[in-house]
Phi, psi and omega in degrees: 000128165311190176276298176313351190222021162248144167311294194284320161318325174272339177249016159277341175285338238259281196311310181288325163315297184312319186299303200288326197284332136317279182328323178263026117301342145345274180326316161332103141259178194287330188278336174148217218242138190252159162295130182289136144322174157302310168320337212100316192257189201295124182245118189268017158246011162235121155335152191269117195266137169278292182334286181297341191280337192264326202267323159295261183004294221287303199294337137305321189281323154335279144042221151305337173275357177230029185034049153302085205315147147094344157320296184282017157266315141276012195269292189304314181298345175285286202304331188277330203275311181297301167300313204270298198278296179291317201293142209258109173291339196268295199234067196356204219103219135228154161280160149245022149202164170202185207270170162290011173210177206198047207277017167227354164111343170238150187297149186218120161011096209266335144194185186328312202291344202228042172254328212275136202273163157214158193278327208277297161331300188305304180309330200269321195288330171275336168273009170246335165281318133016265172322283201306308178320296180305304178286027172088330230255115180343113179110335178306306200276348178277304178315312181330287198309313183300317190298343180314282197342300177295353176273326194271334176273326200264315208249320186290163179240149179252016165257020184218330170106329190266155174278123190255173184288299206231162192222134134334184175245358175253012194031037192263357175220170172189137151335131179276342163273171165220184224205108174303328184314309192285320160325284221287315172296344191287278188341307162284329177280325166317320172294303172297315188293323190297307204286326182274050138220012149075025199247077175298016171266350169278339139350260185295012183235291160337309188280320153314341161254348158304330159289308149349269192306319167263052140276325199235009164292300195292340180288341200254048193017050170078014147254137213275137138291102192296005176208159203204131172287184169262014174279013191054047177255123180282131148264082164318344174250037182274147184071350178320311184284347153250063213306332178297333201317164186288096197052029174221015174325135148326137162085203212232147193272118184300343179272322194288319149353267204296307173305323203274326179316294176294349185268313177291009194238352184293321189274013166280304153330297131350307202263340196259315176308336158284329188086013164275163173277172182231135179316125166292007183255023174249004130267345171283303171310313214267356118004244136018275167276344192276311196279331179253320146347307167299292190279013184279318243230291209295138156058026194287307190257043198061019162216160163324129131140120197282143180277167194268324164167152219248168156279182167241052116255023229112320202261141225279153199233282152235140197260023151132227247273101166322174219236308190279033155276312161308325200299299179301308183292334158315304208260349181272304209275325152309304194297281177297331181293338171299313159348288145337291210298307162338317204254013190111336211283197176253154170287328138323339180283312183239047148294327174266019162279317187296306205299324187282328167298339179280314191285351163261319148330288174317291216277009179266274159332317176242008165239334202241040156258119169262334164190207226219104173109010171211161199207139140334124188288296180214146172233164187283170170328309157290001174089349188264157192298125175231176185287145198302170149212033168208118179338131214266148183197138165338086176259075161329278201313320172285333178299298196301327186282355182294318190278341175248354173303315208285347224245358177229174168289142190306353157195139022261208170337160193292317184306301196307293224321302175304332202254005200218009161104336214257026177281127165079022164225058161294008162283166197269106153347159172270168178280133187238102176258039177265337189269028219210114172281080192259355133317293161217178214270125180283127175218000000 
């Protein structure tokens, strides 16, 4: 018997959820959720982030849907915070940070620059209202609607289909790059918005940009290029004199490989849950993208452990290893072997996905866990421990998806998936388009 088909394999994946799901009360601040210190706790010389205030709500909303006392208390404190704090009053939106405190009841910036709307925050704020919506939780499904709603004024473009990055805090500008990080999160919180609002054009707005990505994915013999002008045109040398930088790194990122992999296969699925048909070219991307990421990434310098990122020729640029890269990667390799499996295959057919879920599993487990709900951020090339070198933060979500990717199906979303019963039923569901406002726009 495999790993994937044992009882005691799930409730050690079990175990390791419930601990992060401990571990991220921490984070709880009055304003929403912060970065850990050195200490463990809320380090209050970094700013309170809409990304993370949102990617907890979600991992909490989780949660609650799979009944882990003390969930729906931090799910509902994200969600109050999100609405209330991150909301921008004079010209809506959210900010994406603000300070720790909130003494007249409204959020206040943590500085200009993080006054300024960004799509990639925003993409976090619709998959936690989302979440949260599918789990019941007051207020929620209201939030959903507004962020739709600013996505349909603001942010989607409608002659490409595609997103744009960045906003003025008066939306009276808006950056000239454009940016997959922020795409590639659209790309999943949109996925997530169809099913709780039962609205299949985010579907199909979600699948326009999956195509995107392999038309500029495949020249570059399938490393995704991260920067872009604004006609969506690649810049492979954006950053080159700075490769490190802080969500604008140089080359092409081995996790963004593996997420956008797994993301193509969510939507096939997606697509099937409609009774549409599906492009062939989205199991062939997420293939593709899966096959080179691993050998771009996995052992590049003779030890356990995936590098951060390469150029396009290969050659590896910073080595490493980040903590949500294994992660992605846990979760790519589940993702195509269910594929696989969905589609008729054998168990021999998807032997080299489980050998790769053990040896990432293991290496999760035996270099970057110091205990159970807490991980290492990043290790050196070598596996040894160094100094961050990208501010340290509650990374729940990829992890935590790591630990329920084995245990539900590839669609629908991690939330339905839980709310519909299919937690320890990872077979591809039957299609149900009863469940789907295929008539008009659900509001």
């Amino acid at each position: 018997m495999g790993w994937l088909n044992s009882v005691e394999h799930s409730r050690w994946l079990s175990r390791q959820m419930q601990a992060l799901l401990e571990h991220g009360h921490a984070a709880r601040a009055e304003t929403g959720f912060g970065y850990f210190g050195a200490d463990g706790q809320v380090d209050e010389d970094k700013p309170i982030d809409l990304a993370i205030t949102a990617r907890m709500t979600y991992v909490y909303s989780l949660g609650t849907l799979m009944g882990i006392p003390g969930s729906r208390r931090f799910c509902d404190h994200g969600l109050h915070c999100l609405a209330k704090y991150f909301k921008d009053p004079v010209y809506g939106g959210w900010f994406s940070a603000i300070k720790h405190r909130a003494p007249d009841g409204v959020g206040i910036p943590w500085s200009e620059a993080a006054a300024d709307k960004w799509q990639y925050a925003h993409a976090f704020l619709i998959l936690a209202a989302a979440a949260a919506a599918v789990a019941n939780r007051p207020g929620a499904f209201e939030l959903l609607r507004e962020a739709l709603d600013n996505q349909e004024e603001y942010w989607l473009s409608e002659d490409t289909g595609l997103v744009k990055d960045r906003y003025a805090r008066d939306w009276s500008t808006g950056a000239p790059y454009r940016g997959m990080n922020s795409l590639m999160h659209t790309i999943e919180a949109y996925m997530a918005a169809a099913e709780a609002t039962t609205d299949p054009e985010w579907v199909s707005r979600a699948e326009v940009m999956l195509h995107m990505v392999s038309e500029v994915a495949a020249p570059f013999d399938w490393r995704v290029p991260e920067h872009f002008d604004e006609q969506w045109r690649p810049d492979p040398s954006f950053n080159k004199d700075n490769p490190s930088a802080h969500y604008y790194p140089y080359g092409s990122l081995i996790g963004h490989g593996m997420e956008l992999a797994r993301l193509s296969v969510q939507m096939r699925s997606a697509l099937r849950s409609l009774g549409r048909p599906e492009p062939e070219y989205l199991m062939r991307m997420a293939t593709e993208l899966f096959e080179r990421a691993r050998l771009d990434g996995w052992r590049r310098d003779g030890v356990p452990g995936f590098i951060y990122t390469v150029n396009f020729d290969g050659e590896p640029v910073l080595r490493d290893h980040l903590q949500w890269v294994v992660s992605e990667g846990i979760c790519a390799t589940l993702a195509l072997r269910r594929a696989v499996l969905d589609d008729g295959g054998t168990t021999g057919d998807v032997e080299a996905y489980e050998h790769s879920y053990r040896s990432w599993l293991d290496y999760l487990n035996d270099y970057m866990m110091i205990e159970p709900g807490v991980f290492a951020r990043v290790l050196g090339p070598d596996n040894e421990p160094v100094a961050e070198t990208i501010p340290n933060r509650p990374d729940i979500y990829h992890t935590l998806q790591a630990f329920l990717m084995p245990r539900v199906p590839l669609w629908p979303p991690f939330a339905s998936a839980l709310s519909r019963g299919l937690l320890d039923h990872p077979e591809q569901p039957p299609a149900d388009k009863r469940s789907w406002n295929v008539f008009g726009r659900a509001r």
